[in-house]
N, C-alpha and C positions, 0 to 999 in steps of 0.2 A: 504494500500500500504506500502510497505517497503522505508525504507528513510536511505540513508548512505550519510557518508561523507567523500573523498577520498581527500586525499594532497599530491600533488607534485611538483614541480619545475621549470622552463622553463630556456632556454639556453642565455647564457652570447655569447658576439661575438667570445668567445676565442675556443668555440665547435661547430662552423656553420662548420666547413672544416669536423668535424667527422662525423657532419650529411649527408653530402653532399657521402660520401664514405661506411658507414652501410647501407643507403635505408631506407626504411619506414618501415622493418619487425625488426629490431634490436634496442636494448634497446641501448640510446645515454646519456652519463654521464652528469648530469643537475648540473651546477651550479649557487649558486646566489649571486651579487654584489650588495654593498648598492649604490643607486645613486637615482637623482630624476628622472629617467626614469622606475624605478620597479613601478609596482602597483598589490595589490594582488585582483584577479578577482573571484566571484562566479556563474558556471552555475545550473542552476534550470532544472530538467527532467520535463516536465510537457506534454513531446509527445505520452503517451499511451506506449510507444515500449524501451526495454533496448536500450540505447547506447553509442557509445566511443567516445573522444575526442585526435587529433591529432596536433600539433605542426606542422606548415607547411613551411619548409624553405625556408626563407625570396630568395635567386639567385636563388636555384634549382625547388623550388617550392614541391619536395619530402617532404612524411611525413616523419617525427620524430618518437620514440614507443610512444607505448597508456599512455597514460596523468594518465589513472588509471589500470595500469598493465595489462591489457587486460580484466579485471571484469567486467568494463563496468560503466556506471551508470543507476538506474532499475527506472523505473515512478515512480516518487514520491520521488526519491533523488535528492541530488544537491553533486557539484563536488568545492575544493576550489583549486586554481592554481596561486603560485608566475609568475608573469610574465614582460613585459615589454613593454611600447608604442613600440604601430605598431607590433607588434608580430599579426598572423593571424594563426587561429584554425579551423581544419574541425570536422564537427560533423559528424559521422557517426550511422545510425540502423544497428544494430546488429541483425541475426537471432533468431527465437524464438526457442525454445526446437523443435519445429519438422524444424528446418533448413529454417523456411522463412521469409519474409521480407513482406513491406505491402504497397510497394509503390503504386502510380498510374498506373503505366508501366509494367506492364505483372509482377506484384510483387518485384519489384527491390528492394533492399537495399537503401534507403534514404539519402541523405549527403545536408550539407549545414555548412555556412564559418559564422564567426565572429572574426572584429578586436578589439584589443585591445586602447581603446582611452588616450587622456592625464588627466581626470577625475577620482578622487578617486570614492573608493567603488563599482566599478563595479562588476553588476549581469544580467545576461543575462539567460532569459528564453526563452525554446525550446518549442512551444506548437505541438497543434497535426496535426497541417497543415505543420510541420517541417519549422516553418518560428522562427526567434528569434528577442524577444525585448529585449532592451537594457536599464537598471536603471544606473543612478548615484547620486552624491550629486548633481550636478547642477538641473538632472530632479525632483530630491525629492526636491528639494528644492522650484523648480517653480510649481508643486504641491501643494506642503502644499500654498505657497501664495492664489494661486489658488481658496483654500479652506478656506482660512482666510475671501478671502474677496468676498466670495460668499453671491449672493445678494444685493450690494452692488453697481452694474452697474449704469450707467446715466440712460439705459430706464428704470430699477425697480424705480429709483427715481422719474423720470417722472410720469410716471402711477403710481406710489403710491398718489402721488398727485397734477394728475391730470393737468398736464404741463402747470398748472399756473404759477411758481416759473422763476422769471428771471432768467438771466445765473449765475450772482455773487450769488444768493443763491444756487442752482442745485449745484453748484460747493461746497458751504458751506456742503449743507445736504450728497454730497458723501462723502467728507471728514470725519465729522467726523462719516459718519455707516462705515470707512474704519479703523479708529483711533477705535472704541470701537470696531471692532470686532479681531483686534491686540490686545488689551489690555486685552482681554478675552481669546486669546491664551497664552498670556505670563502670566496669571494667570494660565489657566489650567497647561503649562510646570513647571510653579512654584512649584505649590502642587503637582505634578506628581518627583519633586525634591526632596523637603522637605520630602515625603513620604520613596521614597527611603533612603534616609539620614539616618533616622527615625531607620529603617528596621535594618539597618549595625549595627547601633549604639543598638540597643537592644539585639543582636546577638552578639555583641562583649562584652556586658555586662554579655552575659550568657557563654559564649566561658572562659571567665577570673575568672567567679565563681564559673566553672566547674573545671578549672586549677588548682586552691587553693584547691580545695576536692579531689584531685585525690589522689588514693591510695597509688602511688606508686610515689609521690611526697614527697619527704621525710622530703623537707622544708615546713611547715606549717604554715597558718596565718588562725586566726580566720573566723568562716564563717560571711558573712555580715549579714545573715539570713536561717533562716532553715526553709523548708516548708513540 
């Protein structure tokens, strides 16, 4: 599959009147203000079918132009978009080379809406029942816990042994398979740090020894080593 990445902009209050007056077929001038109401958003195609995203005006309820010039976005791309809480976007399918669409309904053309929340990092995937889920830090975040401390439950503890254990121990033995399997993430992220770290710093060592041999560097310092 083909995968792009289209960037564009979304409207500040001071251009909702030009949208309200262009209509949804006309290109509407985007601009963007620092505030803690921006947040930049990524959608994911993952519907089988090209399609565009529209800007939908917040009184009029009209679209906006196409979020990515009318190209569209093709299965397998994702689209990134400056935008702003409570901004709301229509998804539309786009026809295929012979002109059709694949709805349920006699072939129709496909649309469906997603808002924009008060939560960083938002990514919103289109699947192929044209329904969209919604990622952010808070979800990733109750996720990964999720997985920290899988297996870790009262009844795994129970039935591991055999729900002999009074409650002040049950409670002891969650604790800590809760504690060592934190402990075993924040090692994994550690080395997965250090690694990285690692990486920069030996590149940067080669970036600087590459510098001092350059040809056409006319100031010269010995080389540390020649291989």
């Amino acid at each position: 599959t083909l995968s792009t990445t289209t960037t564009t902009t979304s409207t500040t209050t001071t251009t909702l009147a030009a949208a309200a007056a262009t209509g949804p077929k006309h290109r509407i001038r985007r601009t963007h203000s620092n505030n803690d109401q921006s947040r930049s958003i990524n959608i994911i195609n993952q519907s089988g079918v090209q399609v565009d995203i529209f800007w939908i005006h917040a009184q009029t309820r009209e679209l906006a132009h196409s979020n990515t010039e009318g190209v569209g976005i093709p299965f397998g791309g994702d689209s990134s978009i400056s935008s702003f809480v409570g901004h709301e976007f229509e998804v539309q399918e786009m026809p295929d080379r012979y002109g059709q669409c694949h709805g349920p309904t006699d072939g129709a053309c496909r649309t469906t809406h997603f808002r924009v929340s008060r939560n960083e990092d938002q990514t919103f995937t289109l699947w192929d029942n044209f329904e969209i889920t919604a990622e952010d830090h808070r979800t990733r975040a109750m996720e990964k816990a999720k997985e920290t401390v899988a297996g870790c439950s009262l009844e795994d503890t129970l039935h591991n042994n055999n729900n002999n254990l009074d409650p002040a121990e049950q409670i002891n033995r969650l604790s800590r398979c809760m504690d060592q399997r934190i402990q075993q993430t924040l090692a994994e992220t550690q080395e997965e740090i250090e690694f990285q770290a690692s990486v920069r710093v030996d590149m940067g060592h080669r970036l600087v020894h590459y510098a001092c041999r350059d040809a056409d560097n006319f100031t010269r310092t010995e080389p540390l080593h020649t291989r």
